[in-house]
N, C-alpha and C positions, 0 to 999 in steps of 0.2 A: 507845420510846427517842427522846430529841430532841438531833439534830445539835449540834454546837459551832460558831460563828460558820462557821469555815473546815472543816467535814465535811459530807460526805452519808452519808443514810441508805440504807443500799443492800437491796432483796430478792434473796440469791443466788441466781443462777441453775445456772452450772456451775462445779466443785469439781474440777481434776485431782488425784489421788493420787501425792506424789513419793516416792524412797526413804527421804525421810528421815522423810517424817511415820510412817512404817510402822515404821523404828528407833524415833522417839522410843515408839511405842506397845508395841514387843516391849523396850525396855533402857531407856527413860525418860530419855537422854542421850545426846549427839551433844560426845564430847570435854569440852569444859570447861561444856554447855550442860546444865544437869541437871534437869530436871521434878520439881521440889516441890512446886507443888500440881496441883491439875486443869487441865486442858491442851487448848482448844480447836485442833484439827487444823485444816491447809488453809492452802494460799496459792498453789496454780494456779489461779486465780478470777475470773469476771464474774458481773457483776449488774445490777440496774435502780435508777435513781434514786428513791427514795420519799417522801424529805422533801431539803432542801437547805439546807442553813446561811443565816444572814444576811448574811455575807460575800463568800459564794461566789457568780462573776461565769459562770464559761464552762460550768457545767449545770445542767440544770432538770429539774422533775419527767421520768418517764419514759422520761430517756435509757438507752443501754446502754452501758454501760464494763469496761473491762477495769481492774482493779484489782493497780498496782503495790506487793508487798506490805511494802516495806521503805520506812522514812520516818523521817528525820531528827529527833531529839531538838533539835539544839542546832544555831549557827549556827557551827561552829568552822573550822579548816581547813581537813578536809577536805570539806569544805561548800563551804565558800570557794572551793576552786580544781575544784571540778566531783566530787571525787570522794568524793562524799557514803554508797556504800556500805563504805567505809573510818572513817566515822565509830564509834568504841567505844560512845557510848550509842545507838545507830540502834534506832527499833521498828523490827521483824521480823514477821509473821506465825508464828505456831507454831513458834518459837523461843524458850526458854522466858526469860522469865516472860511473854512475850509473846504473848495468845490469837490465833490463826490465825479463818479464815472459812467454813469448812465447817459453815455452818447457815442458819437461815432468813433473819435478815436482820443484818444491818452496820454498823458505823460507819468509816468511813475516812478522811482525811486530804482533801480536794476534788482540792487538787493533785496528787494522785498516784493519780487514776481519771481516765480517755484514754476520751473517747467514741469509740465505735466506727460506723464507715460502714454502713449500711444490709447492703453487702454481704457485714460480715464478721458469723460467726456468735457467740452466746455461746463457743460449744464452742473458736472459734479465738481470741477473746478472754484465754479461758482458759490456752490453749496457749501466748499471747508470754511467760507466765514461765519455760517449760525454754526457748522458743526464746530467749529473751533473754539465758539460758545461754552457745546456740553463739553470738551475736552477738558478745558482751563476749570472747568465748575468741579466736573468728576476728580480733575487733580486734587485741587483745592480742598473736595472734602473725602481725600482719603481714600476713593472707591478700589476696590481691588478682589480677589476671588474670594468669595463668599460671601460677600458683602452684600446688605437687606436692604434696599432704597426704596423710599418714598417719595416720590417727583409730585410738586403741585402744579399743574396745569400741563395741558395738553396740545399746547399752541407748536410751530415751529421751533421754538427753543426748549419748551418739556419733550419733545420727541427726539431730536438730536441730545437731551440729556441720557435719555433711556438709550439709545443707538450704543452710546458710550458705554454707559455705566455695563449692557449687555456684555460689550465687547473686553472688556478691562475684567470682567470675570464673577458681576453681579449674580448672585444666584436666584433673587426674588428682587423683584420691580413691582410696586403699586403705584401706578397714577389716578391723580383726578384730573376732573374737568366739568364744566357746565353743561356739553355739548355732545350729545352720542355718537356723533360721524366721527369726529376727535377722539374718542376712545377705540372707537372701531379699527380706526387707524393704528392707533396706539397698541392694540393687541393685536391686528397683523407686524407690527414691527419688534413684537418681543416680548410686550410687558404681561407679565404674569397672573396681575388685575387687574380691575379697573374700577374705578368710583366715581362714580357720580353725584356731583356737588349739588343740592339745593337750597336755597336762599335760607330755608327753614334750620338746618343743621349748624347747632353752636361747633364751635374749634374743636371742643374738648371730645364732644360724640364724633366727630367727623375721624380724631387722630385712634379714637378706639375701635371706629369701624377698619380703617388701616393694621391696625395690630392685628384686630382679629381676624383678619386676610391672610397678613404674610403669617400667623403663628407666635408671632414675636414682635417685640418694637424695631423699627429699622434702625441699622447705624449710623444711616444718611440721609438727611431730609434737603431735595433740591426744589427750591422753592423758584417758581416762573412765570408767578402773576404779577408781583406785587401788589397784592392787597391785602389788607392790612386783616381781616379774617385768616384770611390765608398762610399767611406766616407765622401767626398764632399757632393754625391747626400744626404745620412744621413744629416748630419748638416743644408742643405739649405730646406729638409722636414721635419724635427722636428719643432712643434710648438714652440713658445716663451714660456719660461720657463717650457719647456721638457727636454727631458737626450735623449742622446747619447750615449748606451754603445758601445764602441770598442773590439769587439773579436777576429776577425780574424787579420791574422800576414801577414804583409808582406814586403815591403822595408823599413830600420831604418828609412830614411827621408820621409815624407810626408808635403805637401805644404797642409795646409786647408784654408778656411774662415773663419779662428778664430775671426775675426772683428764681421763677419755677426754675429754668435754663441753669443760671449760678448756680445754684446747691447741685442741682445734678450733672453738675460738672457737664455743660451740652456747648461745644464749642458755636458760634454764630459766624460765620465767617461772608466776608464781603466777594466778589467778583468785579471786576472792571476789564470788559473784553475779556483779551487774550494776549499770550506771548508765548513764543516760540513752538506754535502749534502746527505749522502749515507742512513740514517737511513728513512728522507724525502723521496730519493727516491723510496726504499724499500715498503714503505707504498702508494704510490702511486703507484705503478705497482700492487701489492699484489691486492687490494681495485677494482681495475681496471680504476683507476683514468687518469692513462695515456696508452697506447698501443703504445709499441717501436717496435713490433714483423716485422712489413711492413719496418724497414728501413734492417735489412736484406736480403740480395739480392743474395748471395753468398757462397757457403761453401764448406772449403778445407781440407784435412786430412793435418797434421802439414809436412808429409813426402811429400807432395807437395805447400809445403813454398814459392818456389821463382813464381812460377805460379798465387797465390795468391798475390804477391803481386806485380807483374807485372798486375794485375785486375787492384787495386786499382790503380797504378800508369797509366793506361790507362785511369781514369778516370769510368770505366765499371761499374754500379749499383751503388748502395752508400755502403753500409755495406758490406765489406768481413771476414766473419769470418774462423778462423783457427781452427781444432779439435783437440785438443792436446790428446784424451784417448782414445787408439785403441780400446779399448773393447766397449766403450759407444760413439756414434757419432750424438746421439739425441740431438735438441735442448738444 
């Protein structure tokens, strides 16, 4: 394979497993996104520089990069004014018709692979794309020093929410979850409580068990299940004039309390990926500002693919990573 003026060719190294590549493989579509033909998985990804464009100024052979997987088509608007993951024709990694990077080696974009410092691993290289998730989410709803958040869900993207929201200068974190291993987790990495979801508890007891935790209603409700309970309980536990970000996907229609929300002034706010987060996160992992190392849980050599992600799809650990470079299989 030979690079285009402005690509490098990349040997991958590490492949994290997200929920969605695991959807597109069990239902072959993600809402309006629908896998028609064959479908390279993957886009939690770093790798090693192995050829280098003619263009391309800031890497050379043999660097290691973390590879941002979404990249700009066209130079329109939303390009224009910074927020380039808003753009309608954007490649995507494994987002169909666009092949993802879960294999041996790569082609990518120059600009949008972030060399990485000596000290951070492939494995964490990998990880800035769910951490880039809570980054763009914490942006979004404001979080900053002394800020009360309330995360729903406990999965790999509510735990990179809390990493953040910690790091950005939260002073109280409550999450929930279904699952006790997942909160287990969730308070070795930070959060200050934790709640335990059952099927039995309406939205409204659920968001007052939350208050009565942190002392206060939170200013920030990060929502990471999508479901539709769930983001109810959000809404009815954000303070008056707090935010609401929405991350997690799940059925197009949702019924909320938009009433409740309006009068009290509670902003609702969307997420779609990320933008311009990878150099940020770099430097926070590098510094040792954040530590993602504990959401890995799993690891598989790439020629045991479906095993892996038959993990994820059990639900088993949080993080499964895949090794894509038979020679090197180190973090």
């Amino acid at each position: 394979i030979e690079p285009g003026p402005n690509d490098v060719l990349l040997q991958m190294h590490s492949v994290g497993i997200c929920g969605s590549d695991v959807h597109y493989w069990q239902h072959g579509r993600i809402a309006d996104f629908v896998v028609k033909d064959p479908m390279v998985l993957g886009h939690e990804a770093s790798g090693r520089v192995v050829k280098v464009g003619s263009a391309v100024k800031h890497l050379k052979v043999g660097d290691r990069v973390a590879i941002e997987p979404g990249v700009p088509r066209e130079m329109d608007e939303y390009f224009k004014t910074g927020k380039y993951n808003l753009s309608p024709t954007i490649f995507f990694c494994a987002t169909p018709p666009d092949d993802g990077n879960l294999c041996r080696f790569y082609k990518h974009n120059a600009n949008f692979c972030y060399k990485l410092p000596d000290n951070v691993t492939f494995e964490e290289g990998a990880l800035i794309e769910p951490l880039s998730v809570g980054i763009h989410a914490c942006q979004r709803a404001g979080v900053t020093l002394g800020s009360t958040v309330f995360i729903c869900g406990a999965g790999p993207i509510g735990l990179v929410c809390l990493i953040v929201a910690k790091a950005l200068g939260a002073s109280q974190v409550v999450i929930t979850d279904l699952f006790p291993e997942r909160l287990a987790l969730a308070k070795e990495l930070g959060a200050d409580f934790q709640l335990k979801v059952t099927g039995k508890v309406e939205p409204k007891q659920l968001a007052k068990k939350a208050e009565d935790l942190l002392g206060v209603q939170p200013h920030v409700a990060i929502e990471c299940t999508g479901v539709e309970s769930s983001i109810q309980t959000a809404i009815y536990a954000t303070r008056p004039g707090g935010v609401v970000v929405v991350v997690g996907l799940g059925s197009e229609m949702v019924t909320l309390p938009l009433i409740n929300a309006a009068t009290r002034e509670v902003d609702i706010r969307g997420v779609f990926r990320y933008r311009n987060t990878w150099p940020m996160a770099i430097a926070m992992l590098a510094s040792g500002k954040v530590n993602v190392k504990p959401l890995v849980t799993h690891r598989f050599p790439l020629e045991q693919a479906v095993k892996a992600f038959e993990t994820t799809r059990q639900g088993i650990g949080i993080k499964v990573m895949l090794k894509c470079d038979q020679e090197d299989q180190n973090p």
